[in-house]
Structure formats: structure tokens, C-alpha cells
Phi, psi and omega in degrees: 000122178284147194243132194249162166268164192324303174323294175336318186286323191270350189279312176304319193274344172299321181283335173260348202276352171290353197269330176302317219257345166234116192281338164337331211265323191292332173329298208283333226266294159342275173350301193288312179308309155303308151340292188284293181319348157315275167333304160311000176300292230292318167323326195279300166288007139295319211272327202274339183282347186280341177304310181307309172309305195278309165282334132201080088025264196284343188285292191274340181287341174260349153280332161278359143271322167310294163346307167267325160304319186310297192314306187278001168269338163300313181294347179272313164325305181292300182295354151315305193272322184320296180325304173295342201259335168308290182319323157327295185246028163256321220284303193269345147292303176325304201288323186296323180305307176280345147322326192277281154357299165312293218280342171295321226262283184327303185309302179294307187312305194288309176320315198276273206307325186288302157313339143325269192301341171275350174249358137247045164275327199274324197280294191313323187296317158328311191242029163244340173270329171331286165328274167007284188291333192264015197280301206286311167323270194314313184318299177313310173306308109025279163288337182291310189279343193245011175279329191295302175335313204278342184263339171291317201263354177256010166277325148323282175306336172312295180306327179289308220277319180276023169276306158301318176323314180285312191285309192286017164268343187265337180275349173236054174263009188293302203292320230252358178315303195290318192320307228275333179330323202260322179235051193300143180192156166277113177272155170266183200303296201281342169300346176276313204286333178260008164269327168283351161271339170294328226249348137323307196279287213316309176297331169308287205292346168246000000 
């Protein structure tokens, strides 16, 4: 609040109380007062244009700041969205990768298993040529044992056919004594056996 001195004061109080007492005074005194707020316009609107000016002013420096927010919220917006289709298309690597990943994974387990199985396809083959061999060992074994039997038994029978050879010779050697008497000769072993077999025939038959 502006504050005036004593003169000012006693200058004032001079003035209403003439302003009481010739009211002509108050008119002009109106008037005047009025006058000067006149005068004072054009100042008061130098000062509202600078307001104006000054607001915008300030006005175009916050649009052109708005402005430049714009801009770096379109440039953020874009790498925002670059960013996303980027994520995007990690997104769709990632998942193709691990597909690719399942079926190697698939490949290998049919791969183990197909080894698995080829390697007990190679061990039964293992022991089916084992079995085999020992199969083909025993068999040999066998034939050996059943060559031998067989050089036994016909070593036998070698023995039986001159054992009988020997009892029919003694059972016909009675009848047939005088016959051979006459043409008594040395025979050798199988020329005997086959004259004692003729001669064996000859008595069946009569």
C-alpha cells in the first residue's frame, strides 16, 4: 500500500474538505480525474500489448516446444513399434528354433533307438552265429562219434559174418567132407568163404 507525507496528507484534506464545500469543484475535480485515466490508456495498452506479445511469445516457444515433444514422441512411438515387430520377430525365431530343437531332439531319440535296436539286432546275430558255431562243434562231434561207432560196428559185423561162416562151416562140414575130399585144395580165405556159401545155397535148395 502506497504511503504519502504529512504535506501530501494536509494537501488532501484541503481538497475534500473544498470538494465539500463548492460541489462545482467536485465535477471538475471528477473530470480531471477522468482526463488523466484517458491519458493513461494508450500506456495501459502499450503495456497489455506487451503482455500480448510476451504471452505469445511465450505461446509460440511452448508450441514449438509441443512441437518438438510431438516429434520425439512420433520418433519414440516409431521405435517403440520398430522394437515391438523386432520382439516380434525374435519371437518367431525363438519358437522356430525350438521347433527345430524338438525335431533334432525327436531325430536323435529315433536315431538311439534305431541304435539300440541295431546294436541288439548285431548282439542276436552275435549269438545266433555263436549258437551256430557251437551248434556246427557239437554236430562235428557227433559225426565223428557216430564215424566212429559206425568203423565199430562194421568191425563187428566183419566179426559176426566170419563167426557164422565158421559155425556153417562146421555144421556142413560133415555132409560136404567127402565131396571136398576128392578135390581137397588150399583155398585162400575169401575163395573158401565163397565156396561155403555155394555150397550153403546148394543144401537150401535141396
Amino acid at each position: 500500500m502506497e504511503s504519502f507525507t504529512p504535506e501530501e496528507l494536509a494537501a488532501i484534506e484541503r481538497m475534500s474538505e473544498a470538494v465539500r464545500q463548492y460541489p462545482h469543484l467536485r465535477r471538475a475535480f471528477i473530470r480531471a480525474l477522468q482526463m488523466e485515466e484517458l491519458f493513461a490508456i494508450p500506456e495501459q495498452l502499450e503495456s497489455l500489448k506487451q503482455v500480448v506479445l510476451e504471452l505469445a511469445a511465450q505461446y509460440k516457444q511452448q508450441q514449438e516446444q509441443l512441437n518438438r515433444i510431438e516429434q520425439t514422441a512420433n520418433r519414440a512411438l516409431e521405435v517403440a513399434e520398430r522394437a515391438l515387430q523386432t520382439a516380434e520377430r525374435a519371437n518367431e525365431i525363438a519358437e522356430r528354433a525350438l521347433q527345430t530343437a524338438e525335431r533334432a531332439n525327436e531325430i536323435a531319440e529315433r536315431a538311439q533307438q534305431t541304435s539300440e535296436r541295431t546294436q541288439q539286432t548285431s548282439e542276436h546275430a552275435q549269438q545266433t552265429a555263436e549258437h551256430a558255431l557251437q551248434v556246427a562243434l557239437e554236430t562235428r562231434d557227433i559225426v565223428n562219434d557216430m564215424q566212429k561207432r559206425l568203423t565199430r560196428v562194421e568191425a563187428d559185423v566183419a566179426d559176426l559174418k566170419g563167426m557164422s561162416m565158421e559155425l556153417m562151416a562146421r555144421k556142413l562140414l560133415p555132409g560136404v567132407l567127402g565131396k571136398l575130399v576128392r578135390k581137397l585144395r588150399v583155398y585162400e580165405p575169401d575163395e573158401f568163404y565163397r565156396v561155403m556159401e555155394e555150397a550153403d545155397l546148394r543144401l537150401l535148395m535141396t
